[in-house]
RODO-2510 file (C-alpha; in nm, 4 decimals, decimal comma):
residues 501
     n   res          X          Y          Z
     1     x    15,3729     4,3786     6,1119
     2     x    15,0960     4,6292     6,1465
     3     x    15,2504     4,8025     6,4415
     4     x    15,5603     4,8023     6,2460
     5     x    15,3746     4,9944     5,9994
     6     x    15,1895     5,2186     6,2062
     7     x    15,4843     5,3497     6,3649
     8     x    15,6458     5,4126     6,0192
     9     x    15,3450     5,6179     5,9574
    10     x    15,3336     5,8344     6,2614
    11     x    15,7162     5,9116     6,2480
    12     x    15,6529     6,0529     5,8594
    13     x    15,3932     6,2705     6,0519
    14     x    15,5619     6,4056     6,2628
    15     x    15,8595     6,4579     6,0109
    16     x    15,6608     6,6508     5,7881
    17     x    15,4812     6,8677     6,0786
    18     x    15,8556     6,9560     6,1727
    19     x    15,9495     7,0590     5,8349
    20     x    15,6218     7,2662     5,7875
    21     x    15,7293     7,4894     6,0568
    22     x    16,0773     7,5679     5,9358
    23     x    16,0426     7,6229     5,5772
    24     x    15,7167     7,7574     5,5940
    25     x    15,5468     7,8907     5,9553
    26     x    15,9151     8,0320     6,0628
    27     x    15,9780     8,2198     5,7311
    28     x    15,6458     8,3733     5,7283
    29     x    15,6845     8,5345     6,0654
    30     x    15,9953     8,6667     6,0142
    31     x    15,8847     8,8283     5,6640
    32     x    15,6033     8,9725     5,8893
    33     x    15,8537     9,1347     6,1367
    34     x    16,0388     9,2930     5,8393
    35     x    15,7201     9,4118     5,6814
    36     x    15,6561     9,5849     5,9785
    37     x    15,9756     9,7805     6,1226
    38     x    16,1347     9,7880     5,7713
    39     x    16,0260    10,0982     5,5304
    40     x    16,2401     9,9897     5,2815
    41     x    16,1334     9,6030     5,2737
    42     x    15,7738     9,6943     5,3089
    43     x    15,7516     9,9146     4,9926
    44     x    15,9347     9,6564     4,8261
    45     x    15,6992     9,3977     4,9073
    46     x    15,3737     9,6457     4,8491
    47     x    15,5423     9,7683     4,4865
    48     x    15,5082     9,3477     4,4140
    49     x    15,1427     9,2790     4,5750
    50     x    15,0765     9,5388     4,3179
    51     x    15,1207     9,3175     4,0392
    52     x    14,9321     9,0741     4,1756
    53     x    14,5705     9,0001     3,9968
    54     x    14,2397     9,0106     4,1417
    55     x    14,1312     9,1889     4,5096
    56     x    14,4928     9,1181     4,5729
    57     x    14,6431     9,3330     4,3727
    58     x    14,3267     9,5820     4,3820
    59     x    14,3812     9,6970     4,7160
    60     x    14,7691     9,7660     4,7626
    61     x    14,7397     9,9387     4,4243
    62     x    14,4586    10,1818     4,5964
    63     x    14,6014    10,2134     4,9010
    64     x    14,8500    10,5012     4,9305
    65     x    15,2325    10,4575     4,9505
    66     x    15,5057    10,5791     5,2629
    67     x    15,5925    10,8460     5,0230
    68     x    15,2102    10,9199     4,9463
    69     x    15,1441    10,9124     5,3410
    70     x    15,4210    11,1278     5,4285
    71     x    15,2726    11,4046     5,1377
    72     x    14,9729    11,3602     5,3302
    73     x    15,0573    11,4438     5,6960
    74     x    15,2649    11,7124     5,5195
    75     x    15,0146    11,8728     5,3378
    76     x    14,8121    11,8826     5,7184
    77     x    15,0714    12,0065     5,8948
    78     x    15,0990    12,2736     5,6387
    79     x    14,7152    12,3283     5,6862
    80     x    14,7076    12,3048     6,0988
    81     x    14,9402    12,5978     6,0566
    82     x    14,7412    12,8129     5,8217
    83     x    14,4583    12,7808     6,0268
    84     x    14,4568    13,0280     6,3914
    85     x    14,5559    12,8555     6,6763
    86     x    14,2671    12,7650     6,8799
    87     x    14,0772    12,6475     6,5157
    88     x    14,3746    12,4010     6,5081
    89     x    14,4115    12,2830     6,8377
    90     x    14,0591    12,1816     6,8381
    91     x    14,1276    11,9729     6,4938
    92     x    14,4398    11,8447     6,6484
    93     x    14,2428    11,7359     6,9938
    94     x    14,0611    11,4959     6,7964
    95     x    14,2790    11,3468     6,6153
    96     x    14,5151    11,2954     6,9308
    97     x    14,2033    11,1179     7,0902
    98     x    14,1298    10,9070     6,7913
    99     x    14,5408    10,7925     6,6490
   100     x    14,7875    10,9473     6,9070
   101     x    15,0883    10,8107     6,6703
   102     x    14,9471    11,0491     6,3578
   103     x    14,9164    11,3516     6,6054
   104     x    15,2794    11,2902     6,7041
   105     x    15,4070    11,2742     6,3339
   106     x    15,1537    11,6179     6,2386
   107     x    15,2955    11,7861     6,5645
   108     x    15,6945    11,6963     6,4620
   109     x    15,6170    11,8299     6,0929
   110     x    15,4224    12,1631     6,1909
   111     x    15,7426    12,2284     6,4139
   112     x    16,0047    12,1421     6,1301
   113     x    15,8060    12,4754     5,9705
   114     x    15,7089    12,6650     6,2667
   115     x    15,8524    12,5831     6,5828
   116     x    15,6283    12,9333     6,7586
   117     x    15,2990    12,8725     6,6396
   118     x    15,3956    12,5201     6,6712
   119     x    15,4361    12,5691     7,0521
   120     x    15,0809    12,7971     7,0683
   121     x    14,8776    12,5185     6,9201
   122     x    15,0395    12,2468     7,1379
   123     x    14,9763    12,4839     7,4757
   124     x    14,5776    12,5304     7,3176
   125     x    14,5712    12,1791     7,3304
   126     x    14,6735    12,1258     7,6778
   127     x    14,4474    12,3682     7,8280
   128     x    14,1278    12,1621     7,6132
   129     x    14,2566    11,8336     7,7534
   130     x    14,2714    12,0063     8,0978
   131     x    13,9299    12,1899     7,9974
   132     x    13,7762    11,8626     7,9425
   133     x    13,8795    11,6928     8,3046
   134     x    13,7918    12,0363     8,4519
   135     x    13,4423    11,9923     8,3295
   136     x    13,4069    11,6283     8,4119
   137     x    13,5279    11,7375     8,8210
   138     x    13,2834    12,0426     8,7934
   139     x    13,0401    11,8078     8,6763
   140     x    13,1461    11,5350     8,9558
   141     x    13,1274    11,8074     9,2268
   142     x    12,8096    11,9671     9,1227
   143     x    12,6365    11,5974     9,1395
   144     x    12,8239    11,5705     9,5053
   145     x    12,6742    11,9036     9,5896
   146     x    12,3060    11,8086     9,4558
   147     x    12,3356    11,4944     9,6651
   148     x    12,4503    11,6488    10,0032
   149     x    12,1609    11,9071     9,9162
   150     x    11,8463    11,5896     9,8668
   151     x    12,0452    11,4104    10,2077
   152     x    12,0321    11,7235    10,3864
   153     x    11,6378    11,7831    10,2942
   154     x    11,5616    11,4109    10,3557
   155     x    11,7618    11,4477    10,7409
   156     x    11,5652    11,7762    10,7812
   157     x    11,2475    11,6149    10,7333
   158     x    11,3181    11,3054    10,9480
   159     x    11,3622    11,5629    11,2326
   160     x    11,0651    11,7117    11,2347
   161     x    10,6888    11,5947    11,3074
   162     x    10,5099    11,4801    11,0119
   163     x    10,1891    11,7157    11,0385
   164     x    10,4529    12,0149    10,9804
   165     x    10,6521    11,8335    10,6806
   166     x    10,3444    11,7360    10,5179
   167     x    10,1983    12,0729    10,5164
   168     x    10,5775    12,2174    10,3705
   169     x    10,5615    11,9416    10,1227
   170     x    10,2305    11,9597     9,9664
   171     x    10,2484    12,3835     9,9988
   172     x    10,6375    12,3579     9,7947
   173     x    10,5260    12,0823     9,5803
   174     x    10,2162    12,2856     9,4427
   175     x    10,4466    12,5760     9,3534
   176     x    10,7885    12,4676     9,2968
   177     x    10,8645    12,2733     9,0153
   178     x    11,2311    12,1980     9,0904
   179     x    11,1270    12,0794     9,4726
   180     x    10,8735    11,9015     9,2719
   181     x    11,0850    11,6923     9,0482
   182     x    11,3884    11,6316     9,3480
   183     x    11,1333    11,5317     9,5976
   184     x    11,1205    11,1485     9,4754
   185     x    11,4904    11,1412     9,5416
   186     x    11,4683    11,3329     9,8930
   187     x    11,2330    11,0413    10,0019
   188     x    11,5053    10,7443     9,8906
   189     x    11,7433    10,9022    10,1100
   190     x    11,4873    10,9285    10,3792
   191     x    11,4747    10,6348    10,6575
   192     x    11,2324    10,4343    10,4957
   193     x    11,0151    10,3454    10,7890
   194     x    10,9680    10,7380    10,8015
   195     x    10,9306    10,8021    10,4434
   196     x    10,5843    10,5405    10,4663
   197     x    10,4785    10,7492    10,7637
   198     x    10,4616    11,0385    10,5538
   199     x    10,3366    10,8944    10,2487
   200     x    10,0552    10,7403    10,4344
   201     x     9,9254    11,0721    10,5408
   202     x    10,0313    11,2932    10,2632
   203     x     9,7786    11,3988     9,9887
   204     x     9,7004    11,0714     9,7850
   205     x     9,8554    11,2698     9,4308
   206     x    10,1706    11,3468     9,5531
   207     x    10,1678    10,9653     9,7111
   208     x    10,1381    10,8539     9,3362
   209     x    10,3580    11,0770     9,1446
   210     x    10,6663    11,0035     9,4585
   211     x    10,6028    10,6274     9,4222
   212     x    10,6237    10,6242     9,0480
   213     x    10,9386    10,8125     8,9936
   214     x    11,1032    10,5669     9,2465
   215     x    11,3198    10,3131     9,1287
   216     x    11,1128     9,9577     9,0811
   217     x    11,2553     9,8045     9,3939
   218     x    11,2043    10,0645     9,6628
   219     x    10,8576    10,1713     9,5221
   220     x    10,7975     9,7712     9,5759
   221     x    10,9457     9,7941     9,9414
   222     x    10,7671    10,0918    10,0222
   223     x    10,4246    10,0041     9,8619
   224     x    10,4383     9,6584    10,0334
   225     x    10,4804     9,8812    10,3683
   226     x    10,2139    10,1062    10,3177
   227     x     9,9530     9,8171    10,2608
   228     x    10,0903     9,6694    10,5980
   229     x     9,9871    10,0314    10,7689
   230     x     9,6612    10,0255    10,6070
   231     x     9,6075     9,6525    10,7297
   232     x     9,7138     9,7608    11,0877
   233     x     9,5125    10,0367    11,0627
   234     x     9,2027     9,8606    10,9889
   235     x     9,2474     9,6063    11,2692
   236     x     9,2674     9,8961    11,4845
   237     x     8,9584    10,0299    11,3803
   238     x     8,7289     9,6757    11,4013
   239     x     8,8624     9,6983    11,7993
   240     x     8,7489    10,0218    11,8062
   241     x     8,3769     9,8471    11,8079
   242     x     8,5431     9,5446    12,0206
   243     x     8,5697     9,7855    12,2981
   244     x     8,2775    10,0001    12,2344
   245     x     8,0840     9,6627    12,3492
   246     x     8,3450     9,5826    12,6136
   247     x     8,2232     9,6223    13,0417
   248     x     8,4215     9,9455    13,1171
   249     x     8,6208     9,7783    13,3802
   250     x     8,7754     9,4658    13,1207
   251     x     8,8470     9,7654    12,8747
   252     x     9,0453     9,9689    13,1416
   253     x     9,2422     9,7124    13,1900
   254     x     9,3437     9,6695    12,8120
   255     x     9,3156    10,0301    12,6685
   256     x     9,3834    10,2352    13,0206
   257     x     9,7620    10,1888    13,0040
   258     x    10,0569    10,1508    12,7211
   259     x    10,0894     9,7567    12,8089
   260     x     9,9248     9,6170    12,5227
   261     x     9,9423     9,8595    12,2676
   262     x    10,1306    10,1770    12,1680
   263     x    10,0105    10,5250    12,2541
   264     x     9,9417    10,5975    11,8623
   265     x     9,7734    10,2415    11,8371
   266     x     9,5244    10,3726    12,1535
   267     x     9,4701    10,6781    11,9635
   268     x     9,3713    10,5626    11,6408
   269     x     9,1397    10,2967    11,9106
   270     x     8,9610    10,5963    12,1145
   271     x     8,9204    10,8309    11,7765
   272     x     8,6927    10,5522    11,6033
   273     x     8,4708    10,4942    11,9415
   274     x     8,1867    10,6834    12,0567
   275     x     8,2760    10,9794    12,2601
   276     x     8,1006    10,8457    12,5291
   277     x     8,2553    10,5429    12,5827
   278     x     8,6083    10,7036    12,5778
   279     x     8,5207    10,9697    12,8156
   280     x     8,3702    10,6310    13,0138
   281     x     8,6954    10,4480    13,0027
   282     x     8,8922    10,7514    13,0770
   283     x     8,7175    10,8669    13,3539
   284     x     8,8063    10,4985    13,5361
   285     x     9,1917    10,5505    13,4481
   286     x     9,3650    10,7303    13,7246
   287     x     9,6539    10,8369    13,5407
   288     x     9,6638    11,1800    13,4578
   289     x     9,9849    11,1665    13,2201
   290     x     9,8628    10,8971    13,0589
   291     x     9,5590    11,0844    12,9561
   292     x     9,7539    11,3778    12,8334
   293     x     9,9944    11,1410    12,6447
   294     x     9,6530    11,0110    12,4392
   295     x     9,4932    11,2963    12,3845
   296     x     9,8617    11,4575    12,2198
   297     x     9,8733    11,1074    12,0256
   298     x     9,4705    11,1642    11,9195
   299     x     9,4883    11,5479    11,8145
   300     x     9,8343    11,4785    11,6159
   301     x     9,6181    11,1810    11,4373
   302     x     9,3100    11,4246    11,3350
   303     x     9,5720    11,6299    11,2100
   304     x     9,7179    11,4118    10,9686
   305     x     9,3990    11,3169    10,8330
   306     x     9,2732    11,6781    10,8443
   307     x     8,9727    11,6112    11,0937
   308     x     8,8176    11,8264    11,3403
   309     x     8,9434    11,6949    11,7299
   310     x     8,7222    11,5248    11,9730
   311     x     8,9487    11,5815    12,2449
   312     x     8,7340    11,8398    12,3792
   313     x     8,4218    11,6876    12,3908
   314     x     8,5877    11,3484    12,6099
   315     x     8,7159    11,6139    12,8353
   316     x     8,4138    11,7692    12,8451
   317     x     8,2129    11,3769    12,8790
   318     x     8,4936    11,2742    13,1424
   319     x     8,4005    11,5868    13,3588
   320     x     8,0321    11,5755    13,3516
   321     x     8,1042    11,1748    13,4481
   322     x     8,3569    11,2683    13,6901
   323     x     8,1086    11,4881    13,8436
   324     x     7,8071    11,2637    13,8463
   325     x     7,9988    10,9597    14,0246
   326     x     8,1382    11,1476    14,2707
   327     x     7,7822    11,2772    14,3988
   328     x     7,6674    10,9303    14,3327
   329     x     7,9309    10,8135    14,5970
   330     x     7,8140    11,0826    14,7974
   331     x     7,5161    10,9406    14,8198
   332     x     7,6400    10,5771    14,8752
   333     x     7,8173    10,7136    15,2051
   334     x     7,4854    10,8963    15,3453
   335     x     7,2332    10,5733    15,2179
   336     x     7,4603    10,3625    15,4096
   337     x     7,4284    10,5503    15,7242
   338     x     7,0541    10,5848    15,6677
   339     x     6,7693    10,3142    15,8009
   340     x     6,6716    10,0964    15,5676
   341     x     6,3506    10,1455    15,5373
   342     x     6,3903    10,5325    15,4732
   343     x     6,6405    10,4732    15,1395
   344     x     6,3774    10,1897    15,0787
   345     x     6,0770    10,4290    15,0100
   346     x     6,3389    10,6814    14,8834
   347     x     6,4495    10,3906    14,6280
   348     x     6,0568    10,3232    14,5527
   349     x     5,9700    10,6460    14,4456
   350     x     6,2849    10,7186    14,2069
   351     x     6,2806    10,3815    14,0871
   352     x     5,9334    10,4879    13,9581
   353     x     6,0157    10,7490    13,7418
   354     x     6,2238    10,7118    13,4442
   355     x     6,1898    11,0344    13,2669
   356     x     6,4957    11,2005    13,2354
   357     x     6,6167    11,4993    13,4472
   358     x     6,9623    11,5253    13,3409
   359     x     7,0967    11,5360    12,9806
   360     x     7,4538    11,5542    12,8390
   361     x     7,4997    11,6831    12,5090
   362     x     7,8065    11,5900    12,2178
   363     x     7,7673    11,7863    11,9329
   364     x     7,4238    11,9176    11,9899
   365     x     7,2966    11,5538    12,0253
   366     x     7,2158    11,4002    12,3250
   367     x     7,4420    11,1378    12,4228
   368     x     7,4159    11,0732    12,8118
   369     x     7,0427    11,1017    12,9908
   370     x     7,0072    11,0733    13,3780
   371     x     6,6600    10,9730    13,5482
   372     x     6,5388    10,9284    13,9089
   373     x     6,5566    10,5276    13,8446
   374     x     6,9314    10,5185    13,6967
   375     x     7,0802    10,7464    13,9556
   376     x     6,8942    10,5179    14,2249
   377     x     7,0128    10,1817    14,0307
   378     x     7,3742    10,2878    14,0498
   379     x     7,3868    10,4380    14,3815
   380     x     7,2332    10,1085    14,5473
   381     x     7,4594     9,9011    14,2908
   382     x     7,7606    10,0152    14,5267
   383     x     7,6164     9,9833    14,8323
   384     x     7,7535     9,7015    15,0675
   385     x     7,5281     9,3840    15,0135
   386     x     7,4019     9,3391    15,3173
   387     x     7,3139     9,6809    15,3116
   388     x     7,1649     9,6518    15,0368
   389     x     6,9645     9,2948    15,1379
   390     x     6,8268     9,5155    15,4250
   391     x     6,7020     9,8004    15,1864
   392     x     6,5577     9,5049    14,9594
   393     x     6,3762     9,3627    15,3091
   394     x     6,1926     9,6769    15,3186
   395     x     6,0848     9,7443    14,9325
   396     x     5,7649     9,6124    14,7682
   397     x     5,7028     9,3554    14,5807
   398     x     5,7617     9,4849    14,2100
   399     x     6,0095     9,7734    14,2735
   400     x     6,2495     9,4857    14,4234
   401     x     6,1979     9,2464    14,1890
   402     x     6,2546     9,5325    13,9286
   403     x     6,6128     9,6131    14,1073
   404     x     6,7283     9,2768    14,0879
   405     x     6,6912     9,2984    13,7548
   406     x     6,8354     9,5915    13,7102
   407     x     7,1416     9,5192    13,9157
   408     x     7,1559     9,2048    13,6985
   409     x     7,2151     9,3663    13,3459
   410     x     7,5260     9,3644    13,1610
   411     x     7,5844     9,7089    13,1074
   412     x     7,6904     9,8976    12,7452
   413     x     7,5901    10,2418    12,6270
   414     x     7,5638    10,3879    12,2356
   415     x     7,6243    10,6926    12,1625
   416     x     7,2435    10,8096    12,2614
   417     x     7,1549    10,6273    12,5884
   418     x     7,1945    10,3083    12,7860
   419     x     7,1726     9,9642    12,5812
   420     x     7,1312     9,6556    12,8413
   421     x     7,0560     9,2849    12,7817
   422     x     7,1563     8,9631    12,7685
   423     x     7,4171     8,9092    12,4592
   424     x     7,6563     8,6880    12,4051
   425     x     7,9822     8,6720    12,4387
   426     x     8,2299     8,6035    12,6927
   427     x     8,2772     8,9968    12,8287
   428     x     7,9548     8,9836    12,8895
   429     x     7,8717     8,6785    13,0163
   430     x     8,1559     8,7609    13,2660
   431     x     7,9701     9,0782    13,3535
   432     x     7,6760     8,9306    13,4284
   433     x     7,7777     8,6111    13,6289
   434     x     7,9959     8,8782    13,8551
   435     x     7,6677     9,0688    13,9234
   436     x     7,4826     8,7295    13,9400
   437     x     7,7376     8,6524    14,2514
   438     x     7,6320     8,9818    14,4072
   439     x     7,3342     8,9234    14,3991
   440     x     7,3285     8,6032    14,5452
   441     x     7,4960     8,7289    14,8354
   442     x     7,2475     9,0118    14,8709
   443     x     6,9777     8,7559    14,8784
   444     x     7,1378     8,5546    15,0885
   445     x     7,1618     8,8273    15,3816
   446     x     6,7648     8,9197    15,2940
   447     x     6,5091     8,7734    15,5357
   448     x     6,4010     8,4251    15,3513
   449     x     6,0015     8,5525    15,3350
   450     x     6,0871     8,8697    15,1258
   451     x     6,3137     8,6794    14,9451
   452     x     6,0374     8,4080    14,8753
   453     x     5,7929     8,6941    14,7783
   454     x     6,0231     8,8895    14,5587
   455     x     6,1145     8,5520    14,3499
   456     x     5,7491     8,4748    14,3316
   457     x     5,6740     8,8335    14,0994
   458     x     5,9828     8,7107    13,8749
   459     x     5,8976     8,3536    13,8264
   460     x     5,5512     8,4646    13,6828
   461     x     5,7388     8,7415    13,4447
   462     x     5,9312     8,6071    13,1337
   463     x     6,1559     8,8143    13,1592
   464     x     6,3025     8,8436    13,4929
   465     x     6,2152     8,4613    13,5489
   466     x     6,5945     8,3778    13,3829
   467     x     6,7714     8,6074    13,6373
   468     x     6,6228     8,4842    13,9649
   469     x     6,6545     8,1365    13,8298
   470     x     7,0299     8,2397    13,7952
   471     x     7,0876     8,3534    14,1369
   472     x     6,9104     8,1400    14,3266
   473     x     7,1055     7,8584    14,1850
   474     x     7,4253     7,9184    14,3281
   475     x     7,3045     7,9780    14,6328
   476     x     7,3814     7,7320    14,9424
   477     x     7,1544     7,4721    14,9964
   478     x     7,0695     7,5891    15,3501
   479     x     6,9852     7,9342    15,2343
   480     x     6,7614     7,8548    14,9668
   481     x     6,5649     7,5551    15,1391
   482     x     6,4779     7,8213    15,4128
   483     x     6,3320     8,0963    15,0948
   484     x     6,1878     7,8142    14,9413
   485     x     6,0082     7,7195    15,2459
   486     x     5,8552     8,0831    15,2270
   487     x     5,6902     8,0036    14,9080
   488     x     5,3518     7,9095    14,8825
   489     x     5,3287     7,5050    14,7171
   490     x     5,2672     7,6482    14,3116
   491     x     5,5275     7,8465    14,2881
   492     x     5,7827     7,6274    14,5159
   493     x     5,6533     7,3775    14,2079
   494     x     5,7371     7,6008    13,9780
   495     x     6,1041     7,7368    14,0990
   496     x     6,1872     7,4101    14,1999
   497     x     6,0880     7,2886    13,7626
   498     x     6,3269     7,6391    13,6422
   499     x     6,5754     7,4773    13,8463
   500     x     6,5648     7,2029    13,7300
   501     x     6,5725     7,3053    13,3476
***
């Protein structure tokens, strides 16, 4: 019974949707349609909304009629034609852009009146609309023709070295204003890896104002760029000193060739060490083109950052180094065809005097000082050992004792003179256990009662004590029983405790 009556209910539904639509939905539409497309229906219809009270009835009764409307575009037409030509097609232009339809009906009454002028006034028109599209390509091409310009500049500076470009851009960009205000865009179309190049050496104003008139995202990809150079140039810097402490030899082998690091990277390296040590390094790389290569990559550097160049004066180091180890292998080759006990009293004498004979100068400042003793040191530092054990047989006492140690110090010099101790530091500590193993095998080819009385004056010194302890602890058994057997029973005590410790 209840579905009976549901049913019931949804079939009067449905009956009364159906006849909603055709006496009331349908009828409306088609009045609509008439309205419309039919003059004569539509000012029947407005003539009755007239009547009609309230807003209604308000508005059709203000708004105007067909016949009103047609009075209207009359009454324009009639004015379009009084007015000259080019006043009206100017009018005319805007209302064609705003109600084409109205333009149309204006246009078909001004040429019911005057077909001529008519015909002028439509022409005028055509030639605005063209006008207008002829302005918009001008515009369009002058833009083009800007653009190719700022892409032209940007490949223009790509291609040339960045000392030159910086010194155009900061010379134009002090005195031309348009250059000025284009040269943010010249450095977006720029290869960005360049653009940072330049930036990073250019004067720190321009930097700022070229960075802020950038768009947000490539001022953020350049910026972050530019604090990666700084960051690499920094690190560059700190090994600057890293190498400045290095053994000449270990830092030939990292900054004497392009293996490890660029040729720029090496400049920036060599500019921020001491002259001395450059000219140092350098003069222990035998690669002339290499040399060339760096000094190019320093001087283009300096230029950048507007410094004077120390090229000169590591040419000028290298050459007074140059020429000082090749008379000090001179003098290896005649010592080692000398007897030993002449370059012994030779050695005694010069390894007596330390006062300086020979002076290089950087700058007006002293920088590299020769004496008697050093030249002797490093001419009997490359002898043979066993020449050198024989020369040792045939010293004193103290001036032997004082080679050893000598031969046994780590090596670094400063900017004003030789710096040598103990540090350390695995460089060093290389260093010195090299020239430890020299020095064992020097001893070991000395006669075993020098040797005893040499280590006998540096086991009663503090200082030297550490380096004979050193060498004669690697030494073979065999060889050092037979010194020790030299050595009277306190100081065999005595050794025997250092080794021991």
């Amino acid at each position: 019974m209840e579905n009976t009556d549901r049913i019931n209910e949804n079939k009067t539904k449905k009956t009364r949707n159906i006849l909603l639509i055709i006496f009331v939905i349908i009828p409306l539409i088609i009045l609509s349609l008439l309205y419309m497309n039919n003059k004569t229906f539509k000012t029947k219809i407005n003539t009755l909304l007239e009547r009609m009270p309230g807003f209604i009835g308000g508005y059709f009764r203000n708004s105007p009629t067909e016949k009103e409307r047609q009075m209207m575009k009359s009454e324009l037409a009639d004015y379009y034609l009084s007015l000259e030509p080019s006043v009206a097609a100017d009018k005319l232009y805007i209302i064609k852009k705003e109600d084409d339809k109205l333009y149309q009906d204006i246009i078909k009454l001004m040429n019911s009146i005057s077909s001529s002028k008519t015909a002028e006034v439509i022409e005028l028109v055509r030639k605005i609309e063209l006008r207008r599209d002829l302005l918009v390509s001008i515009y369009d091409e002058i833009q083009f023709e800007k653009e190719s310009l700022l892409m032209g500049e940007a490949e223009r500076f790509e291609g040339r070295d960045f000392f030159t470009i910086i010194n155009e851009i900061e010379k134009r960009f002090a005195k031309d204003q348009n250059f000025r205000d284009n040269l943010p865009y010249v450095f977006t179309y720029m290869d960005e890896n360049q653009a940072v190049d330049i930036l990073f050496y250019i004067d720190d104003s321009i930097r700022e104002e070229v960075l802020y008139s950038l768009n947000s995202s490539k001022r953020n990809s350049i910026e972050n760029k530019l604090l990666a150079k700084r960051t690499k140039q920094s690190k560059l810097e700190e090994l600057s000193s890293l190498y400045e402490a290095k053994p000449i030899n270990l830092a030939v082998e990292e900054i004497g060739n392009t293996e490890k690091y660029t040729i720029e990277e090496l400049a920036i390296i060599y500019k921020n060490m001491p002259i001395l040590k450059s000219a140092e390094i350098l003069s222990n790389v035998d690669n002339e083109e290499f040399i060339q290569e760096l000094f190019t990559a320093i001087k283009t550097e300096e230029q950048l950052l507007g410094e004077e160049t120390i090229t000169k004066e590591i040419g000028k180091s290298m050459d007074f180094i140059g020429e000082y180890n090749s008379k000090v292998n001179n003098l290896v080759s005649i010592y080692e065809k000398m007897r030993s006990d002449k370059v012994a009293k030779i050695a005694e004498k010069m390894l007596n005097n330390n006062s300086t004979v020979t002076i290089l100068e950087i700058q007006a400042e002293p920088v590299f000082k020769i004496s008697d003793a050093s030249i002797m040191v490093d001419v009997l530092s490359k002898l043979g050992n066993k020449s050198l054990a024989k020369i040792m047989d045939n010293m004193n006492d103290r001036r032997a004792s004082i080679l050893t140690q000598e031969l046994a110090k780590p090596t670094i010099r400063t900017d004003e003179v030789y710096i040598s101790e103990r540090e350390e530091g695995e460089d060093i500590n290389k260093e010195y256990d090299k020239k430890i193993d020299d020095l064992v095998s020097i001893y070991e080819n000395m006669k075993p009662k020098k040797a005893a009385e040499i280590a006998k004056n540096m086991i009663n010194n503090n200082t030297t004590a550490p380096i004979i302890v050193d060498i004669f602890s690697k030494m073979q058994d065999k060889n050092l029983s037979n010194i020790i057997n030299e050595m009277d029973a306190n100081d065999a005590s005595k050794l025997t405790q250092m080794l021991v410790r």
